[in-house]
DODRENKE-659312 format. One line per field, with one value per residue (C-alpha): residue number from 1; x, y, z. Coordinates in Angstrom, 3 decimals, m for minus. Layout:
BEGIN
zalum	(NUM  ...)
px	(X  ...)
py	(Y  ...)
pz	(Z  ...)
END
This chain:
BEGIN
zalum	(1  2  3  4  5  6  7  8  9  10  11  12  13  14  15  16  17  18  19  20  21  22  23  24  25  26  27  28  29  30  31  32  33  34  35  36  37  38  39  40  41  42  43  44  45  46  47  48  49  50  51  52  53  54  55  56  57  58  59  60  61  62  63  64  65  66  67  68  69  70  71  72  73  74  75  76  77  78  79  80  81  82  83  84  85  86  87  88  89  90  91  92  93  94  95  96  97  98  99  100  101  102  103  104  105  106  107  108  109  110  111  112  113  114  115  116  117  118  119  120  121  122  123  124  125  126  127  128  129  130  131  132  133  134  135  136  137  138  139  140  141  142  143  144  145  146  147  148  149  150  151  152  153  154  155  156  157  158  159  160  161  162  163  164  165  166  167  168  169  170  171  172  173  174  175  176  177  178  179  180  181  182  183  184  185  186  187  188  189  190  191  192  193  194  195  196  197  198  199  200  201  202  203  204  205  206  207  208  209  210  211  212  213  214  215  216  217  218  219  220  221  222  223  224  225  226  227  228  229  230  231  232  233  234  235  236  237  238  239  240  241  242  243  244  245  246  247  248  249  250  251  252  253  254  255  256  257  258  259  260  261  262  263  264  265  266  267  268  269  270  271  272  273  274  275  276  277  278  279  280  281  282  283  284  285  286  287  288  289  290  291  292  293  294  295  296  297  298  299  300  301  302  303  304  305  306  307  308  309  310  311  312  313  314  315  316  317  318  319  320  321  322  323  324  325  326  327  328  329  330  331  332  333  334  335  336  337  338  339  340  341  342  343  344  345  346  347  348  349  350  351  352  353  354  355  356  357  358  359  360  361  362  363  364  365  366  367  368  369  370  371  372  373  374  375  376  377  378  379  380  381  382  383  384  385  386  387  388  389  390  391  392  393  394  395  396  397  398  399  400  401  402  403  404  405  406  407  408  409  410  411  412  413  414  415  416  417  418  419  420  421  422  423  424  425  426  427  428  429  430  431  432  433  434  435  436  437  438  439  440  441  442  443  444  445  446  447  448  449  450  451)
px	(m14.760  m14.095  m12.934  m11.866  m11.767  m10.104  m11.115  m8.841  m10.569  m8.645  m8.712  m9.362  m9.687  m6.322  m3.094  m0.165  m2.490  m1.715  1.943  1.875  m0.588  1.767  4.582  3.193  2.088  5.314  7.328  4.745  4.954  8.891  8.382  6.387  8.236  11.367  9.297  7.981  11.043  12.755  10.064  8.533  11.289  9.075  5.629  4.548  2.023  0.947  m1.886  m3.503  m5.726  m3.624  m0.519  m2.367  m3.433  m0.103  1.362  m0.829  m0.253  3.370  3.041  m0.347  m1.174  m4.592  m6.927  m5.654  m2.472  m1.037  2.663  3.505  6.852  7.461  5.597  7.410  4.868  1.967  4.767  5.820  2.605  0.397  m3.582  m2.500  m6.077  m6.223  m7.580  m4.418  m2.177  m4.093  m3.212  0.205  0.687  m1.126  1.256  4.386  3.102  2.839  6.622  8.090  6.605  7.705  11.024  11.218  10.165  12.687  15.449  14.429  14.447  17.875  19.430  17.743  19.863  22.945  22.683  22.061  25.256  27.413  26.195  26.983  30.442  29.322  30.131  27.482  27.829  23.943  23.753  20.951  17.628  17.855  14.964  13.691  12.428  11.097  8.622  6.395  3.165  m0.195  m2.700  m5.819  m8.921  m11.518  m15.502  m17.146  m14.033  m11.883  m13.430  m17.798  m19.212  m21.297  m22.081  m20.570  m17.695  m17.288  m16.266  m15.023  m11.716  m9.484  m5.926  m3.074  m2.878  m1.257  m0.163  m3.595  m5.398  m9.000  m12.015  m11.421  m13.690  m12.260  m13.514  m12.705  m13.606  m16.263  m16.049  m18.953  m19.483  m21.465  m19.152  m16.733  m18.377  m18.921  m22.608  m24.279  m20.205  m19.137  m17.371  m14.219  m12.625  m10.318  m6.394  m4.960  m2.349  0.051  1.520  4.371  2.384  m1.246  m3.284  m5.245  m8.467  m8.311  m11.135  m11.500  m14.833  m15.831  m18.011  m18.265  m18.713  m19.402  m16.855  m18.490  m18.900  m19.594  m19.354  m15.831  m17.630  m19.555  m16.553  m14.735  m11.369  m9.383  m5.670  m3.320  0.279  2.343  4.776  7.653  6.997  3.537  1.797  m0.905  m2.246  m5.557  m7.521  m11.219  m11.444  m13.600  m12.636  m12.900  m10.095  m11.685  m10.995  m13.393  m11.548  m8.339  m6.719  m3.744  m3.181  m0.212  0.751  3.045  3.468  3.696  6.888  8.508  8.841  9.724  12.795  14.051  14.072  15.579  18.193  18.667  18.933  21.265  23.303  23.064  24.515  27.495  28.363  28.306  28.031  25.315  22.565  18.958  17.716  13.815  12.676  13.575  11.976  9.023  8.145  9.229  6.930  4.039  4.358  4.680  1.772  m0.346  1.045  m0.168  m3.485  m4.233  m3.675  m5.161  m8.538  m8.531  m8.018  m10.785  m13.314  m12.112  m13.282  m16.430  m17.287  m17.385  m18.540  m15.286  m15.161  m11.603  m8.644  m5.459  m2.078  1.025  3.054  5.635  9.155  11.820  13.513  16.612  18.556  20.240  23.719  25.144  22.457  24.006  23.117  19.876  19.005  19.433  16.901  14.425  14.098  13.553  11.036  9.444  9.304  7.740  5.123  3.923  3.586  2.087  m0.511  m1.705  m2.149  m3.989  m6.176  m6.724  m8.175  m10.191  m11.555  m12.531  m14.320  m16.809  m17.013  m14.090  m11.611  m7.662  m5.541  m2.241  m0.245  3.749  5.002  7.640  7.966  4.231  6.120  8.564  6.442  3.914  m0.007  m0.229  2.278  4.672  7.276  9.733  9.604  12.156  12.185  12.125  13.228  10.858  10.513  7.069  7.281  8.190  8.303  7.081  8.782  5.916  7.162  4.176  4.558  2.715  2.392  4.353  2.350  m0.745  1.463  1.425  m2.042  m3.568  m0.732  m1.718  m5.346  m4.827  m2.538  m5.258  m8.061  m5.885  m5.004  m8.800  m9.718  m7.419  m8.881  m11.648  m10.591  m10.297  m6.696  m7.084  m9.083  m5.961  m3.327  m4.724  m5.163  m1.929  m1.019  m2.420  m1.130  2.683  2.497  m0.171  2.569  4.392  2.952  5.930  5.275  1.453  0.294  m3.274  m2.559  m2.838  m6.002  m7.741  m5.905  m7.277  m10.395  m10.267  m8.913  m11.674  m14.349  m12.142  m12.303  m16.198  m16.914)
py	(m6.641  m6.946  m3.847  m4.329  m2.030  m2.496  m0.133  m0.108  m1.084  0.362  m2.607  m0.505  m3.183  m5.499  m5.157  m7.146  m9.884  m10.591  m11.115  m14.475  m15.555  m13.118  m14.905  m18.567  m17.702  m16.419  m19.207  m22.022  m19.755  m20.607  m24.061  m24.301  m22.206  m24.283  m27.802  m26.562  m24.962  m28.531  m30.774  m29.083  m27.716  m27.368  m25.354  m25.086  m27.450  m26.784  m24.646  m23.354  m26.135  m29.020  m27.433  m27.114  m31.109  m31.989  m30.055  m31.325  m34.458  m33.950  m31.887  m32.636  m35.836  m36.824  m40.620  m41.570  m39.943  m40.756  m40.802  m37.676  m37.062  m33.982  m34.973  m31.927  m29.541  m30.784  m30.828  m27.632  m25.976  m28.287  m27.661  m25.431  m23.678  m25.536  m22.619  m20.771  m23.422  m23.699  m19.838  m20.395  m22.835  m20.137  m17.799  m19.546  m20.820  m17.105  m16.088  m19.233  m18.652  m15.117  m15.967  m18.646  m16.375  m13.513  m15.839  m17.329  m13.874  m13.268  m16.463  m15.228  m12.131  m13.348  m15.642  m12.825  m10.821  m13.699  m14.234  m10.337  m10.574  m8.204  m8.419  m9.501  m8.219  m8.393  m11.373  m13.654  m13.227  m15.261  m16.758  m15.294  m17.656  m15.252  m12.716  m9.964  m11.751  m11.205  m13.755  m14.049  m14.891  m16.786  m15.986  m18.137  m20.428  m18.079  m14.845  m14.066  m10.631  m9.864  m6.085  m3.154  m2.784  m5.643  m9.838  m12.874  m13.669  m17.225  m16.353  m17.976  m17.304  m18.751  m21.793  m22.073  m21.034  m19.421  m17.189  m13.468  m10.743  m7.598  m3.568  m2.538  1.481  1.731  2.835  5.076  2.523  4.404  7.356  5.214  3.903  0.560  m0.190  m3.422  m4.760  m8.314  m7.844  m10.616  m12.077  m9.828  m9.814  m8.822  m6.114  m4.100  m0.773  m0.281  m0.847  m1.056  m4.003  m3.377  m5.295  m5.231  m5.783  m6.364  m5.393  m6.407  m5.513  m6.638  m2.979  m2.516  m0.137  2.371  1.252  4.608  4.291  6.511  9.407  9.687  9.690  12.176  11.830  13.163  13.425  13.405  14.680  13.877  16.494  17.663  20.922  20.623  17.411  16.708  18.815  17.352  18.334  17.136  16.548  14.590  12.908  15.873  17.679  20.049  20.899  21.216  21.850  22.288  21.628  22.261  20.112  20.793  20.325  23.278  23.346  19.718  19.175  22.033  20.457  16.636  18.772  19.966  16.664  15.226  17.712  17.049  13.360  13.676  16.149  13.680  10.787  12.672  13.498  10.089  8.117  5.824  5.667  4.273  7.275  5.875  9.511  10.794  8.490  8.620  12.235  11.527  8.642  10.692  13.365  11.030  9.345  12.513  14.023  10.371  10.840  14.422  13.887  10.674  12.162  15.392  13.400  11.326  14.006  16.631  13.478  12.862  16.362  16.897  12.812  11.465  8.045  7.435  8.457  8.434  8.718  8.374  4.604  4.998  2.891  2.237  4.533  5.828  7.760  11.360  11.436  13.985  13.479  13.029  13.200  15.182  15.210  11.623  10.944  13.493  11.988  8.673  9.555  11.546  8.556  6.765  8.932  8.861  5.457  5.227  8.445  5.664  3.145  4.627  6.704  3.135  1.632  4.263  5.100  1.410  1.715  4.321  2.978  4.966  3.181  3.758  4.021  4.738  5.591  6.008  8.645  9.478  13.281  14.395  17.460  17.844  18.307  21.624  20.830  22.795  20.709  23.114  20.927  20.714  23.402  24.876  25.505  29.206  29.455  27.769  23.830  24.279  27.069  26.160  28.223  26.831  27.639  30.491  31.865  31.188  30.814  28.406  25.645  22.828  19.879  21.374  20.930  17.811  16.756  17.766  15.451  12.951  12.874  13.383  9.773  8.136  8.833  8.278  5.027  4.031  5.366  3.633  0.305  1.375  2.803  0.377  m0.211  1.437  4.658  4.905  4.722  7.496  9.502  9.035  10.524  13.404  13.950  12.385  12.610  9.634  6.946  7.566  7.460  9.073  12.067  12.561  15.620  17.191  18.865  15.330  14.468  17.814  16.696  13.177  14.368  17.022  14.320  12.040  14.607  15.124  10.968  11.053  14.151)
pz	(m5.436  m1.589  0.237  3.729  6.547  10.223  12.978  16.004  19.875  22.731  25.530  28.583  31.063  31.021  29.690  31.180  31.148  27.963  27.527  27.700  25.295  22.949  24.200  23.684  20.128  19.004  20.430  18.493  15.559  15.340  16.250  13.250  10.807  11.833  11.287  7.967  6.290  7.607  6.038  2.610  0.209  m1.942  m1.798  m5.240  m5.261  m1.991  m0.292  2.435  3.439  2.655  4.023  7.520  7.298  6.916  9.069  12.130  11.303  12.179  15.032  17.043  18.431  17.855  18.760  14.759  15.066  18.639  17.201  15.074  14.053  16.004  19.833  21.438  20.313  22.206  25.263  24.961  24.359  26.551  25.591  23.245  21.169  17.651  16.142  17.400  16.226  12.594  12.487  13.522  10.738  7.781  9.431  8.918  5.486  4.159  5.884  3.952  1.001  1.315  2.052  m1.201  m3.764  m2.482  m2.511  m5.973  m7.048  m5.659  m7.093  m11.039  m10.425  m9.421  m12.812  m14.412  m13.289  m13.609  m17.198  m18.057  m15.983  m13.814  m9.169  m7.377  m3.657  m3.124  0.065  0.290  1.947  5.239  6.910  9.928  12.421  15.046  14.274  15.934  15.079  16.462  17.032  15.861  17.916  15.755  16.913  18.995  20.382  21.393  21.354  22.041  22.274  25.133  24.304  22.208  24.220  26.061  25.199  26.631  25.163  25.792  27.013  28.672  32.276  35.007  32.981  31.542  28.871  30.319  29.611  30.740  30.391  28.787  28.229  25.198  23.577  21.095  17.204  15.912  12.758  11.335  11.058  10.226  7.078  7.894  9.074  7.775  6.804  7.684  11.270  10.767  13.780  15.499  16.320  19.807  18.568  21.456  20.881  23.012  26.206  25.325  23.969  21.189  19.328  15.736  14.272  9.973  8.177  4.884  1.801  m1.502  m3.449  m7.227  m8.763  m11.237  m15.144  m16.293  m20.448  m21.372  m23.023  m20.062  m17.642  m15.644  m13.729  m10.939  m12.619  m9.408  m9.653  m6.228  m6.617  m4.598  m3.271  m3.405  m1.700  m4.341  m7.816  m8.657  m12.013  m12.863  m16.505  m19.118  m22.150  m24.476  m22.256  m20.693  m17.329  m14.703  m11.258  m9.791  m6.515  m4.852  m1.790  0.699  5.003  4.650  9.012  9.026  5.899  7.994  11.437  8.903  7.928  10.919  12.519  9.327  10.490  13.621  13.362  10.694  13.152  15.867  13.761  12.426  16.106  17.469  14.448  12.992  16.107  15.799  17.319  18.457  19.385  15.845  13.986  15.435  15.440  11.591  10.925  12.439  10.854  7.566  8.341  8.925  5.448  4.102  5.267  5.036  1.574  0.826  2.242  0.265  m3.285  m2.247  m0.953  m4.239  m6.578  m4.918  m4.977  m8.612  m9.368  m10.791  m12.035  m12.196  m9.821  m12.192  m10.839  m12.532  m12.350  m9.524  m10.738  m8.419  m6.264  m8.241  m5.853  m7.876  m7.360  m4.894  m2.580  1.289  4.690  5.438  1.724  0.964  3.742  2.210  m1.043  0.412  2.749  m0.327  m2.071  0.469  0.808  m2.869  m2.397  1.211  m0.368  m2.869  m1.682  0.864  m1.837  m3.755  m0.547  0.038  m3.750  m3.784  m0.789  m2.798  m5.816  m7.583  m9.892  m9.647  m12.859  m13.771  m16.659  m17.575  m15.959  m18.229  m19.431  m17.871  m16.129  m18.694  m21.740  m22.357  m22.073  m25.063  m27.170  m27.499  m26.951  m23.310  m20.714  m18.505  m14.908  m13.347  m10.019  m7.772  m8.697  m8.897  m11.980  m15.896  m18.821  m22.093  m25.355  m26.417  m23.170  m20.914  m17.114  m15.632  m12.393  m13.201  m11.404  m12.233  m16.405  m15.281  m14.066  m17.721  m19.508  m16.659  m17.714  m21.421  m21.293  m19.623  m21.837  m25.081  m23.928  m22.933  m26.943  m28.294  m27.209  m28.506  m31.857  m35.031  m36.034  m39.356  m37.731  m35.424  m38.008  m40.085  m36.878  m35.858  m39.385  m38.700  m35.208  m34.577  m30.886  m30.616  m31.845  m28.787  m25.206  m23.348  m25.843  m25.285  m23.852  m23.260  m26.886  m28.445  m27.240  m28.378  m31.831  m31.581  m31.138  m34.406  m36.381  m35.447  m36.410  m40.126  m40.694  m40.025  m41.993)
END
């Protein structure tokens, strides 16, 4: 499979330059969003490549095409790049196909509560025709490396679009990870002030076939008090390692300002509040990746094959949950999902393989099968019915693994062999009742049917 990376070039050398060519992309962008919405409504049987031919032959006038249908975009954007203008059009191909599908969707549920009786307040998607796009600058026409840190890009400057030489900073590729990769063409990004480059690298990267009985995983539980529980085990249940991953300092100073921009809305009612949010998505993002990095490095350390979360559903907010709270659980949930996705990116990226199973009952059910625990004080304790105390994500992270490797043997396992396994051990017919107890008993039973 292809894994991608993109490392992030400071441009130390211009900056206001480069408004315009930002400006003159967007503004073509919504020319041709507007154009194509008007022209195709419908783009099932459309793609990539042909969409751009057509689409140039209705905008850009050419020695064969001298008339298009729509001259005012070779006016407007006089000796515009047509490498600029065929990313334009992929650009404004992917937000209108976007934009179909989630109206589509919202049109199938609307039948749907109109056939059940039900009030449908939901409103419908609306297309966006202006967007914070960046553009790309493909190699050798509009952007040529002269050294490590410094190129010749084409921009739009005083009404003309000419070769400037830029500074950018340097990445250490190879501590990076991505020496001998494909280097893609890069994209002129700005944060707030600064211009960035943003460059893609590429690898095609053989993810580990290692036979099941052979394998060992790294079960993941994203709990709530605790950022991570990770547990190394193998397919005969035992468990290796253990690891308890958490940013204490850093969830503290996430709920204060939770607090305080909940405080500040209540006094002067519903406020965007930039500052807030961005301490909060740092701090996010830093949980994200502290995380991320220590699943990763805790499975290569011990040679795990397979990185197996559980399946994340939708976000189902509790009832009572207000103010301060209500935001907590959401960014909560956002993190499990930013945490893997950014673990899947990076497991691919060595060779590891991402799973997940149904999530249903892993914390609520004993590793022992001794049926449903209850909690004791702290979130993070349960009590199972012999009257053990023990961590409840860490409960989890065995049931996690157990679920994973039952469903791998049962593709494996004859349909007759499985039946009068599943005799022997009731817990196998359902998955949402599996447990780390069940596999040891698959196991057993296995050894009874070949003796």
């Amino acid at each position: 499979m292809k894994v991608v990376k993109t490392l992030r070039h400071k441009i130390t050398s211009h900056s206001n330059i480069f408004d315009d060519t930002l400006q003159v992309y967007r503004q073509a962008l919504t020319f041709v969003v507007e154009v194509m919405d008007r022209e195709f409504p419908n783009l099932d049987r459309w793609n990539i490549k042909a969409m751009t031919q057509a689409m140039e032959k209705l905008i850009h006038a050419t020695q064969k095409n001298p008339h298009p249908k729509y001259m005012d975009f070779d006016h407007l954007f006089y000796k515009f790049p047509s490498y600029f203008r065929r990313s334009a059009i992929a650009e404004a191909y992917g937000i209108l196909k976007s934009h179909r599908s989630r109206y589509d969707k919202w049109l199938k549920e609307k039948e749907q509560a109109e056939r059940e009786g039900r009030r449908f307040k939901k409103k419908p998607p609306k297309l966006q025709f202006r967007h914070r796009a960046f553009p790309v600058f493909y190699k050798g026409v509009m952007f040529q490396r002269t050294g490590d840190t410094t190129a010749k890009i084409k921009v739009f400057h005083q009404k003309d679009w000419v070769w400037i030489t830029i500074r950018f900073k340097g990445q250490d590729l190879q501590k990076r990870g991505v020496i001998n990769w494909k280097e893609n063409n890069p994209s002129l990004v700005k944060v707030g002030k600064k211009y960035f480059l943003h460059i893609s690298y590429q690898k095609s990267v053989a993810l580990n076939n290692t036979p099941l009985s052979q394998q060992k995983i790294c079960a993941v539980d994203l709990g709530l008090n605790q950022s991570a529980v990770c547990s190394i085990m193998d397919v005969n249940g035992t468990v290796f390692a253990r690891k308890f991953i958490n940013q204490a300092k850093e969830k503290d100073r996430l709920y204060r300002m939770t607090n305080k921009l909940k405080k500040a809305q209540r006094q002067s009612g519903y406020i965007k509040a930039p500052r807030y949010w961005r301490r909060i998505n740092g701090l996010q993002k830093q949980i994200v990746n502290h995380t991320a990095h220590e699943i990763v490095r805790f499975a290569q350390d011990y040679g795990a094959d397979v990185i197996v979360f559980e399946y994340l559903d939708h976000m189902k907010m509790p009832k009572g949950f207000y103010g301060a709270k209500r935001l907590r659980f959401r960014l909560h949930y956002w993190r499990k999902q930013g945490i893997q996705q950014k673990v899947t990116e990076m497991a691919h990226c060595q060779g590891i393989r991402v799973a997940r199973v149904n999530a249903r009952n892993t914390s609520q059910l004993a590793f022992d099968g001794t049926g449903v625990v209850k909690r004791k004080g702290k979130k993070d304790v349960c009590q199972f019915s012999s009257g053990k105390i023990y961590h409840a994500d860490l409960n989890a992270t065995y049931n996690i693994g157990a679920r994973y490797f039952l469903r791998e043997l049962r593709k494996s396992t004859s349909e007759r062999e499985w039946l009068s396994v599943e005799a022997k051990v009731p817990s196998l017919a359902r998955r949402t009742q599996q447990t780390l107890a069940s596999l040891i008993s698959f196991h057993q039973a296995m050894c009874q049917i070949g003796a």
